[in-house]
C-alpha positions as CSV (number, residue, x, y, z in Angstrom):
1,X,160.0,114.7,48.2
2,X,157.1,116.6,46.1
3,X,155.1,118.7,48.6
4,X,151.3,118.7,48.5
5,X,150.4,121.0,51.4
6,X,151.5,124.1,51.6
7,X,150.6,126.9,54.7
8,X,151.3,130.3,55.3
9,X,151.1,131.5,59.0
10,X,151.2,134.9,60.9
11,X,153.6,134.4,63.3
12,X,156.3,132.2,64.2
13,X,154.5,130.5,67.4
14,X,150.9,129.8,64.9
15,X,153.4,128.2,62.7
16,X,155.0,125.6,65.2
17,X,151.4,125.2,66.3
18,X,150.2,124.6,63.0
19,X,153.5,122.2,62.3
20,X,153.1,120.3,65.5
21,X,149.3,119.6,64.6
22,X,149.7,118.0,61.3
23,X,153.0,115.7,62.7
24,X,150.6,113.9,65.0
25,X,149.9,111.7,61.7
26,X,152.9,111.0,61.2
27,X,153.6,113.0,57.9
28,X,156.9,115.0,57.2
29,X,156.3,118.3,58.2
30,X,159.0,121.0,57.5
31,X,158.8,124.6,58.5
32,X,160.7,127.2,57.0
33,X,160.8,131.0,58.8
34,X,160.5,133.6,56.4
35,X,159.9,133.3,52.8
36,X,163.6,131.1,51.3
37,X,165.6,133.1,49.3
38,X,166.2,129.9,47.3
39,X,164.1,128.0,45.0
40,X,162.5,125.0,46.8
41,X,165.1,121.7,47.2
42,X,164.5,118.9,49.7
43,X,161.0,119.5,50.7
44,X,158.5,117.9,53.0
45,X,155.3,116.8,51.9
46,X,153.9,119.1,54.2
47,X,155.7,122.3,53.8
48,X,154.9,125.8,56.2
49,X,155.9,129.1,56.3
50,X,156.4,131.2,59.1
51,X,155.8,134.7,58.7
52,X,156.2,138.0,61.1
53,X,153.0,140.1,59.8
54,X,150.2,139.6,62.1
55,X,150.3,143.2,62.6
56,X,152.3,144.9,59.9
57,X,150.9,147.2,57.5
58,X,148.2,145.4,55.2
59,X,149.9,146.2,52.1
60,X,153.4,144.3,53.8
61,X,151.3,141.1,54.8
62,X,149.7,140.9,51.6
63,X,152.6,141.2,49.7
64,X,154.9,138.6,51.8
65,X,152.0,136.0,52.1
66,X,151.9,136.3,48.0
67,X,155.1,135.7,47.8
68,X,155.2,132.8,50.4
69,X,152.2,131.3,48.2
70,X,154.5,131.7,44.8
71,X,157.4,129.2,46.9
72,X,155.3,127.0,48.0
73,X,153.3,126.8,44.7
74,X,156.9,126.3,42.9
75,X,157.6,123.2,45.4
76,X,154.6,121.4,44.0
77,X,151.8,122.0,46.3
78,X,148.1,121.5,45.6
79,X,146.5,122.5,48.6
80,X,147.4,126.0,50.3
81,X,146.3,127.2,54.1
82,X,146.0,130.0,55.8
83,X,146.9,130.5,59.0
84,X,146.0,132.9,61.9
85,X,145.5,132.6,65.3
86,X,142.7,131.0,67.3
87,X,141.3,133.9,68.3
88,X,140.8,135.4,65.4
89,X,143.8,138.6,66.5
90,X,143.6,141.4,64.1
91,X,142.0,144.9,63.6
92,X,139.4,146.1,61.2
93,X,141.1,146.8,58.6
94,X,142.8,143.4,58.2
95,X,145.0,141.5,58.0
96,X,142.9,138.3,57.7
97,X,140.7,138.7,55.4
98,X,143.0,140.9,52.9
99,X,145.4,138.2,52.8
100,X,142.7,135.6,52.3
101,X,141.5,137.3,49.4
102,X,144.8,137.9,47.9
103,X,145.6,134.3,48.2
104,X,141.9,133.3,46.7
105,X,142.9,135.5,43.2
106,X,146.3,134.5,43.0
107,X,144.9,130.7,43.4
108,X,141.7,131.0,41.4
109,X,139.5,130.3,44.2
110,X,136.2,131.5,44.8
111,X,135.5,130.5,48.3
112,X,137.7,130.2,51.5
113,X,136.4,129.0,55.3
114,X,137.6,130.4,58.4
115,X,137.6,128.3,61.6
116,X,139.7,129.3,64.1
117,X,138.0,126.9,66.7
118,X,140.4,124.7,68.8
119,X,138.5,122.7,71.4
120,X,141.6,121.1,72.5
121,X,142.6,124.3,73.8
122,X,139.4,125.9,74.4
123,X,138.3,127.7,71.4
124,X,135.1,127.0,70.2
125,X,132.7,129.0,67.7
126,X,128.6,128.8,68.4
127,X,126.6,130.6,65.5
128,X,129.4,132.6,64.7
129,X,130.6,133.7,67.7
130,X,133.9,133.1,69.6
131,X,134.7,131.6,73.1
132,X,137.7,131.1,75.0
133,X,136.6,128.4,77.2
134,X,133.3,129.8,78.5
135,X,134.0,133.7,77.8
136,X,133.0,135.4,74.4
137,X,136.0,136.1,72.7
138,X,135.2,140.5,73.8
139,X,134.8,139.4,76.8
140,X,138.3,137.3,77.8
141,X,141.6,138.6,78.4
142,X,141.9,139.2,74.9
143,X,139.7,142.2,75.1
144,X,143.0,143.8,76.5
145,X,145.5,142.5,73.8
146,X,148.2,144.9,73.5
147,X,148.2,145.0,69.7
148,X,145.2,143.6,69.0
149,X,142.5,144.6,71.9
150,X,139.4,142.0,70.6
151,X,136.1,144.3,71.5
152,X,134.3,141.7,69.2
153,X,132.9,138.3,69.6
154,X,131.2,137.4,66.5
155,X,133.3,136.4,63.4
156,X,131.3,137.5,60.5
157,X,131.1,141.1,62.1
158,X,134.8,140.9,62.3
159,X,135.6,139.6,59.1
160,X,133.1,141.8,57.3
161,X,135.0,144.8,56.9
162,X,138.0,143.3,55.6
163,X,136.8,141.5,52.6
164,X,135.0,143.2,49.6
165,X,132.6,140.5,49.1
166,X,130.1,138.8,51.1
167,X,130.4,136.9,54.8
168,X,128.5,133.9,55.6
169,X,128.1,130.8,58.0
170,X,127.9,127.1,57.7
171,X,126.4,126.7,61.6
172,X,126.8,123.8,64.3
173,X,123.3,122.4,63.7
174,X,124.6,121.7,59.7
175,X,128.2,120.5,60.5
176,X,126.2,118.0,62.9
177,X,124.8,116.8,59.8
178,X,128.0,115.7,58.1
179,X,130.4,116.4,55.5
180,X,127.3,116.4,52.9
181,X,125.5,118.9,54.8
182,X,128.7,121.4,54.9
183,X,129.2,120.7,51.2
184,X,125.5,121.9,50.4
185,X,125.2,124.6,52.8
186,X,128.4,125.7,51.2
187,X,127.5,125.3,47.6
188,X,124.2,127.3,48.0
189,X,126.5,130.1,49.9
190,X,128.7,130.4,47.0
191,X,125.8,130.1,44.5
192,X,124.8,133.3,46.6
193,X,127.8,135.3,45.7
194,X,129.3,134.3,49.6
195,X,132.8,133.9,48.7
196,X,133.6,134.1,52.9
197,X,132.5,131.6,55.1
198,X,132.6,130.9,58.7
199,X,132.1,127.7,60.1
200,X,131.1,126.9,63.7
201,X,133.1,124.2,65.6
202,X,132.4,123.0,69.0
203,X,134.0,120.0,68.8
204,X,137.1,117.8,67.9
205,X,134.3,116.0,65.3
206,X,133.1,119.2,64.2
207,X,136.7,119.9,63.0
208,X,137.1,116.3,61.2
209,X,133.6,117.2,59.6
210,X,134.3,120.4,58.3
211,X,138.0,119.1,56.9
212,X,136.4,116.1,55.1
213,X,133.9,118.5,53.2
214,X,136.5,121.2,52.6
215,X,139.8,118.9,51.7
216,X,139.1,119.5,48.0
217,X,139.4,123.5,48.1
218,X,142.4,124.7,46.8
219,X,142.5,127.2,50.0
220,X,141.1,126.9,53.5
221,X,142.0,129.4,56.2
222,X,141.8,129.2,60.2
223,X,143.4,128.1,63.3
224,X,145.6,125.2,63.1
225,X,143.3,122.4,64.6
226,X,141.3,122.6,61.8
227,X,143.9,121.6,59.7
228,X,144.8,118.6,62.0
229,X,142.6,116.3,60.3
230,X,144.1,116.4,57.0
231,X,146.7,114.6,56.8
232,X,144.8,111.6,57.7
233,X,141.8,112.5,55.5
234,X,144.4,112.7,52.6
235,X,146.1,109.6,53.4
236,X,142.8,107.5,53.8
237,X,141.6,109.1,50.2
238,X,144.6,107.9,48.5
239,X,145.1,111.9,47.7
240,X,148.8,111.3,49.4
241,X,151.2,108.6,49.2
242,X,152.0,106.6,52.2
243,X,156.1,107.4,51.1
244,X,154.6,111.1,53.2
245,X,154.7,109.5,56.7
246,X,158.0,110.3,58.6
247,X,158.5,110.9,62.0
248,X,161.5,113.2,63.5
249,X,163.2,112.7,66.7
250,X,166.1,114.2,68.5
251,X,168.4,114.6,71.5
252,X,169.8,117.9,73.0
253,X,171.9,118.5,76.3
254,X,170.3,119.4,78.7
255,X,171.5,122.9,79.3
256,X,168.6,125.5,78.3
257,X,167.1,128.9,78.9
258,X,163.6,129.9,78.6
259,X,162.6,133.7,77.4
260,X,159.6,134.6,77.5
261,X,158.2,138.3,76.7
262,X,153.6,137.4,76.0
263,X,152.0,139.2,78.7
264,X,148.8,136.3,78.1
265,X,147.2,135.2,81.2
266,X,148.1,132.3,81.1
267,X,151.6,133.1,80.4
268,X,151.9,134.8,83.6
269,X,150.4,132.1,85.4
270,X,153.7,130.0,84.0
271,X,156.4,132.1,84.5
272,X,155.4,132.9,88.3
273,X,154.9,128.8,88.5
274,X,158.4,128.4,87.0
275,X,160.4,131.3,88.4
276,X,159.5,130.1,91.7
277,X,162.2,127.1,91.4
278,X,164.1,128.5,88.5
279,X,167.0,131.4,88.5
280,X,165.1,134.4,87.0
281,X,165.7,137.8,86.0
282,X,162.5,140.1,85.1
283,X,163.3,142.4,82.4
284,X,161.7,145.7,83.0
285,X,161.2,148.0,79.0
286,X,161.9,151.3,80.7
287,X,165.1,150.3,82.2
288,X,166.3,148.5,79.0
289,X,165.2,151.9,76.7
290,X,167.4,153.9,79.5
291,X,170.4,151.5,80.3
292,X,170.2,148.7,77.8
293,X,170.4,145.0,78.2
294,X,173.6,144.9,80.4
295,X,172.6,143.9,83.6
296,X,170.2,140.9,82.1
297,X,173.4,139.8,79.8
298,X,175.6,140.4,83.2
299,X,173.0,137.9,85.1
300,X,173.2,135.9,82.3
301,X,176.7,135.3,81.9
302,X,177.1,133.7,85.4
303,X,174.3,131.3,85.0
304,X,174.4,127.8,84.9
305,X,172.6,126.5,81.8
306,X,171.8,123.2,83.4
307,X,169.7,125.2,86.3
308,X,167.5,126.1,83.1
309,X,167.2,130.0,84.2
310,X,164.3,132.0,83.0
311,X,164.6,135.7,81.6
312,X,160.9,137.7,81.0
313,X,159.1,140.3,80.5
314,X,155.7,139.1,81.0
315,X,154.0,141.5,83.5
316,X,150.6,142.2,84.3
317,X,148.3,144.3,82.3
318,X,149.0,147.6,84.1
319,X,152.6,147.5,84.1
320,X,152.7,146.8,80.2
321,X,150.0,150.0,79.6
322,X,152.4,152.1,82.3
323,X,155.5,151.1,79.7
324,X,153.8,151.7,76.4
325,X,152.5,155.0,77.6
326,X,155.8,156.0,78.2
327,X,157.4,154.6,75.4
328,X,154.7,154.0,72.6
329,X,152.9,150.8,72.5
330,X,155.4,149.4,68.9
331,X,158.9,150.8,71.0
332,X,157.9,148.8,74.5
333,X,157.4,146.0,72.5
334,X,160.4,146.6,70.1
335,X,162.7,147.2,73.0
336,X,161.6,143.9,75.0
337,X,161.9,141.5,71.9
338,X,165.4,143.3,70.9
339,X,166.9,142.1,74.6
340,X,165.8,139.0,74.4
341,X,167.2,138.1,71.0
342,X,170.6,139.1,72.1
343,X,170.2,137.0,75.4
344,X,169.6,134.4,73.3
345,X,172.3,134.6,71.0
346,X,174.1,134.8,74.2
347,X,172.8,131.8,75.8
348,X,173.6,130.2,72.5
349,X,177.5,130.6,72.6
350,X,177.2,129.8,76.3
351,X,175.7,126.3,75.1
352,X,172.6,126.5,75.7
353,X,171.2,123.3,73.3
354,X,167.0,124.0,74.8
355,X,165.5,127.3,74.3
356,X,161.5,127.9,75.3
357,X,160.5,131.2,73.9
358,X,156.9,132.2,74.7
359,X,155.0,135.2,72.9
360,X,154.5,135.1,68.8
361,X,156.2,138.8,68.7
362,X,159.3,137.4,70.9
363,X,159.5,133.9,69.2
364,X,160.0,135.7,65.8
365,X,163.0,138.1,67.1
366,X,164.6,135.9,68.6
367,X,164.6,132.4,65.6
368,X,166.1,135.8,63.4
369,X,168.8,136.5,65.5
370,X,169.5,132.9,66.2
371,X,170.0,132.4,62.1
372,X,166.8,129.8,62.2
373,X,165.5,129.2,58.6
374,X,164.2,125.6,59.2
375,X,162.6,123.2,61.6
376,X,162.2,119.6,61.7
377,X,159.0,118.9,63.8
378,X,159.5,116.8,66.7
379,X,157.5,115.7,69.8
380,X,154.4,117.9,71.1
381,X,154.7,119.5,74.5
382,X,151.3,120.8,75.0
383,X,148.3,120.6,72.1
384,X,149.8,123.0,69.9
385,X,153.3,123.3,70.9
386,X,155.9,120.8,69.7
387,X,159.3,120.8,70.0
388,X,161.9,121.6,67.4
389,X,165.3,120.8,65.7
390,X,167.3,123.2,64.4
391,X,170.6,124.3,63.7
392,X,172.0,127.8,64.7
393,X,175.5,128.9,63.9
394,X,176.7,125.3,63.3
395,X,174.8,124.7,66.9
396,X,172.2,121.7,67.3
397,X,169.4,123.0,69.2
398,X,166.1,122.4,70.1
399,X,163.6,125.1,70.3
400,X,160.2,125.6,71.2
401,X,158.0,128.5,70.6
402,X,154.7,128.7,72.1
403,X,151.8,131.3,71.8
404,X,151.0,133.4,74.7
405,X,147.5,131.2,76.1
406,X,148.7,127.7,75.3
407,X,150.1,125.2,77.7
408,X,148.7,124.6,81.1
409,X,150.6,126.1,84.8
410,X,153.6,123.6,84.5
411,X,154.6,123.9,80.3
412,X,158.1,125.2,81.0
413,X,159.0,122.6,83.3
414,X,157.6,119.8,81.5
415,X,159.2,121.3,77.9
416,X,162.2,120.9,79.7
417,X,162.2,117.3,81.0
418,X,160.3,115.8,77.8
419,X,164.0,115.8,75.8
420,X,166.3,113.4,77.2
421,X,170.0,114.6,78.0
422,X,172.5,112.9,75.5
């Protein structure tokens, strides 16, 4: 199949996210992690890439995102996205907005949006600005992000220093208007000079607005629920086929594991919920940076799969700043997401079929040490988290990975129970 859509996310949970979104319509969605080393053979019509580089070096994001656009551009596709997370993670000096406009000159394109709104799971932008649920973005949880401490709730200040052109905003009183309205508001912009523009979204209809008016630009960037829409805006316009529609489905035993190393609110909230009827084992860095992963593999090994056991990390905010004070923020992280890769692997050859993998940093370690290069979309757990099918080492598995924040108290339990055993 010739693909049309082609996106380039962050990290590896954004790209699921992202996946999951646009397979509510039905279409076939593929998503390959990491950049193929081959040239492009038995593609979707929606094709994404996952990438590791929310936080690597600009000059390292830029170049792999490039290089993701030049595959997907080789596999046919007309219209590229770019995707980051819905709260708008990064630092001043990128890597959002460089990759956006690297992207924008390879493709020709003289004016991107960036909405990172999801109202379905409580991100919404107001003249500019970001909440999570009720909170400006600098004033939630993620104002203590580990990687990317958010000290900021207004987009265009955000964005501003990474771009080297203008910053502007199409607000909620002209998306109320309509597609039209976006289209002028963002025509005037760009006669303006504003090749960067936010766009507020408050609403599920804000999002379908905002798609309509922007489904002709070669490149649109944002969160992935902006994206949802297209698919079905595409189909109605005649732009795709109806041949794009295909839904996957698929079966795994039901013996699993769930790792989980985000340190999100929320994702505390889930593994205490979880643990609390599920074997666990609590990883602590500073033990693994002096004795290794021994005692978790240990545990491990003497685990029945089909009790679904739980191995974390996630702690609470002072426990993580103790760690990384003691072992540098990048080695507490690197040490954490090393261990649970090879706990995987080792759940793997003990047969585990269901993996849950929570944290964007820990869902990337561990699909590379598991061999993953592509996954067929299949049903969602949460808004924003579907399930996968994969293979790994001649395995059939099913695999999940879901960013820190999403999914309510009960996701692990109900990811588990929503695949039937075979």
């Amino acid at each position: 199949m010739t693909t049309f859509f082609g996106a380039i996310a962050d990290d590896f949970t954004g790209a699921t996210d992202l996946a999951g979104l646009l397979a509510r319509s039905g279409v076939s969605v593929s998503l390959r992690i990491g950049v193929p080393d081959m040239p492009p053979k038995d593609t979707a019509a929606f094709e994404v890439i996952a990438l590791k580089c929310r936080t690597a070096p600009v000059a390292e994001a830029v170049s792999e995102c490039r290089a993701a656009l030049a595959w997907l551009q080789a596999a046919g596709a007309k219209r590229f996205f770019w995707k980051y997370c819905s709260t708008f993670d990064s630092t001043a000096e990128g890597n959002i907005g460089p990759v956006a406009e690297a992207l924008m000159a390879d493709l020709g394109a003289t004016q991107a949006i960036y909405c990172p709104a999801f109202p379905e799971n409580g991100r919404s932008i107001f003249m500019g600005n970001l909440f999570v649920g009720q909170q400006p973005l600098a004033e939630s949880p993620m104002k203590d992000h580990p990687l990317t401490p958010m000290r900021d709730s207004n987009l265009m200040r955000l964005l501003a220093p990474q771009v080297s052109t203008p910053v502007g905003l199409v607000d909620r009183l002209t998306v109320a208007q309509g597609p039209d309205a976006v289209r002028a508001a963002l025509t005037a912009l760009g006669n303006d000079g504003v090749a960067h523009v936010v766009t507020d979204a408050v609403a599920d209809d804000d999002l379908r607005v905002i798609a309509t008016a922007c489904s002709d630009m070669t490149l649109m960037t944002g969160g992935s629920a902006i994206a949802m829409p297209l698919p079905s805006i595409y189909l109605k316009d005649g732009t795709l086929s109806s041949g794009a529609v295909h839904r996957q489905t698929g079966e795994t035993a039901a013996r699993g594991i769930v790792l989980s190393g985000s340190c999100s609110q929320m994702t505390r909230r889930q593994v205490a919920f979880y643990a609390a009827s599920a074997p666990s084992f609590k990883l602590d860095p500073l033990v693994l940076a002096a004795e290794g992963s021994g005692a978790a593999c240990a545990w491990l090994a003497q685990q029945s799969l089909e009790d679904m056991p739980i191995i974390y990390a996630t702690a609470e905010p002072q426990e993580v700043a103790a760690a990384q004070a003691q072992l540098g923020t990048a080695q507490a992280g690197e040490i954490v997401e090393k261990a649970l890769a090879e706990l995987a692997v080792l759940a793997r050859d003990q047969g585990a079929a269901r993996f849950v993998v929570a944290g964007g940093e820990t869902s990337g370690a561990v699909t590379k040490a598991l061999g993953v290069d592509r996954l067929h979309i299949g049903p969602e757990i949460a808004p924003g988290v579907p399930w996968t099918f994969c293979q790994s080492a001649g395995h059939d598995i099913a695999l999940t990975l879901k960013s820190g924040n999403f999914g309510d108290t009960e996701f692990f339990a109900k990811a588990m129970s929503l695949l039937e055993p075979v």
